[in-house]
Every structure is written in structure tokens, then in C-alpha cells.
N, C-alpha and C positions, 0 to 999 in steps of 0.2 A: 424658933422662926420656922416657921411654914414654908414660904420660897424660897426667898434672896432680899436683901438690902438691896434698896432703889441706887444707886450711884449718884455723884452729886449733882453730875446734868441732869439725869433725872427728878432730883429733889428741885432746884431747880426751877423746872416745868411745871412740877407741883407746887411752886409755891404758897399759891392763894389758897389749893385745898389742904396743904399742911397748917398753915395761921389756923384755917377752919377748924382742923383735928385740933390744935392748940387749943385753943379756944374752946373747943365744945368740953375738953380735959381742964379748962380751967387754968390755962397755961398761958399768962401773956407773953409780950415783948422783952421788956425785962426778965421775966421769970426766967426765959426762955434762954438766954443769954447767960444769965447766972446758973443755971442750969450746965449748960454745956461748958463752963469752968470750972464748977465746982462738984459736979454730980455726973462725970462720963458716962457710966454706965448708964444710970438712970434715962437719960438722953439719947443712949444708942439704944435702951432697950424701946424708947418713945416711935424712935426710927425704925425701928424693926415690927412694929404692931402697926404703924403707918405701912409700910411698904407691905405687908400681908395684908390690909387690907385694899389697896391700891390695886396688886396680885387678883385678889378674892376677884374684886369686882370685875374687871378687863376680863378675866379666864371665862368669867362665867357669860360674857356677851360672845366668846365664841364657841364656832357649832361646825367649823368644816378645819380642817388641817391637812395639808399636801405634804408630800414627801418623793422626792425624786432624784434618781442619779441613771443614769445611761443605760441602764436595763429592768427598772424598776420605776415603779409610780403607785403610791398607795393616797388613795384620798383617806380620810378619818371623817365619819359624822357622829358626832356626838350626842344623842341623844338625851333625855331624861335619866335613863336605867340601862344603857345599854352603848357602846360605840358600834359602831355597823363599818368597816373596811371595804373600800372598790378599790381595784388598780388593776393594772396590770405588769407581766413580766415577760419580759422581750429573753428570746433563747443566744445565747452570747455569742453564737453562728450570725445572727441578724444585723445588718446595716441600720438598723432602726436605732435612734438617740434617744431616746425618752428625754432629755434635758433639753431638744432644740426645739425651738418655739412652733415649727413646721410640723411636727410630729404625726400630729393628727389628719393632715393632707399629707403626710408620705405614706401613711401607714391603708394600707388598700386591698383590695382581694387577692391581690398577688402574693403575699408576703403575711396573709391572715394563720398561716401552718406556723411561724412562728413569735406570735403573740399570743398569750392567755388570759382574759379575764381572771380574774380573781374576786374572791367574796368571802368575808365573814363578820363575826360578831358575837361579842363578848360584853358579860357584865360587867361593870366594876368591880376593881378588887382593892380600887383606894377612891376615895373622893373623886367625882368629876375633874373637879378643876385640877388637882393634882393630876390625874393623868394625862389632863392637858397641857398643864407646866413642864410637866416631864419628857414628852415628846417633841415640844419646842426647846428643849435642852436639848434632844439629839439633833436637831434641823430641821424640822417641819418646819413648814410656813402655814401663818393664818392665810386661809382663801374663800373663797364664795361655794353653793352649790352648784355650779354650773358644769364642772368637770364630771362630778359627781352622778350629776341626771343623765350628762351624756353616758358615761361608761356603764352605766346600769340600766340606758335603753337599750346595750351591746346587743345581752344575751339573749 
């Protein structure tokens, strides 16, 4: 297995595109049923190439991932062949929250000695989408590019 097993709410949700997987596998209603009483494995392993490819597809329609806690803010842009990192890093002396929604209107000429841009950008060293599975395992969030354009009109 490549990510994770979908959980049963998840399965679920998927209902209609699982029948589909079924179905394109040549796996009716029946079968299906008989299947998961008499063939577990077979069945879990049916669930597990379902949910990679469920994984696959979602991973790969994203392209920005935020990560934040109180002195830290890193956007992720994913590109083709390369992820590119903006944030920034608030010095632990600062009154500045990187987590409160105000952030952006507190943060002003006064207070610019201690904030830092940040930049970089790295190839892949595993599959795209894996690197992005893997970072939403530590707590990133899916987000738009809008954070992104602004902190890199910064510098």
C-alpha cells in the first residue's frame, strides 16, 4: 500500500466509485459479498489498490499546502519537478501569532526587524504526490495560491 486504507466513512462516500472499481475489476454484488466472507484478504487487498488510487488522484489536484504554528508559516508550491517553500519566521522575542487570522494586518513596519522571509526549493526525492501525502501527515493544510503570491511579492 502506497498511502493509507480509506476508513469506512470514507468508503462510504465512495460508494458509487467503488461499485465502478468493482465493476471495471469484473466484481459484482454478489461476488462482492462473497468475497468479503470468504476471501478477506483478497478483499482488503481490493480496498487497498482502491484507496491508492483515490490517494493518487486527489494528491495530484493539489498544488499549494500551508503549515503553521505561532512563529512559523511555510506555504509549499508543488510544482512539476520541483516544490518551491515561502514563509515566514517570526523571532520568539515577537508578539506576532502566525496562527491568528489578523496576522497580516498586525504585522507592519514597526515590527518588520523581526519577521523573515524565507525561500527555497528542492527536487523531489520521492514521487510528487507522496511528498505531498507525507506533509499532510505532519499537518499541513490544502490551501490556494493566494498566501503564496502575497509573501513572494514581500521581498
Amino acid at each position: 500500500m502506497k498511502y493509507k486504507r480509506l476508513n469506512q466513512e470514507e468508503l462510504e462516500a465512495l460508494q458509487q466509485d467503488f461499485v465502478n472499481f468493482l465493476a471495471a475489476a469484473q466484481i459484482t454484488g454478489p461476488d462482492w459479498e462473497k468475497m468479503k466472507k470468504q476471501e478477506l484478504n483478497k478483499a482488503n487487498e481490493l480496498i487497498d489498490v482502491f484507496s491508492d488510487m483515490v490517494y493518487e488522484k486527489v494528491l495530484g489536484r493539489i498544488s499549494y499546502l500551508e503549515y503553521r504554528d505561532a512563529k512559523t508559516l511555510n506555504i509549499f508550491y508543488f510544482g512539476e519537478d520541483k516544490v518551491q517553500l515561502t514563509g515566514l519566521r517570526v523571532k520568539e522575542t515577537s508578539p506576532l501569532d502566525l496562527t491568528s487570522p489578523e496576522v497580516i494586518s498586525q504585522w507592519n513596519g514597526a515590527n518588520n526587524a523581526s519577521v523573515n522571509i524565507v525561500r527555497s526549493e528542492k527536487k523531489y526525492e520521492k514521487e510528487r504526490q507522496l511528498e505531498i501525502f507525507e506533509l499532510l501527515q505532519t499537518g499541513c493544510m490544502i490551501t490556494d495560491d493566494k498566501l503564496f503570491r502575497l509573501l513572494n511579492s514581500m521581498a
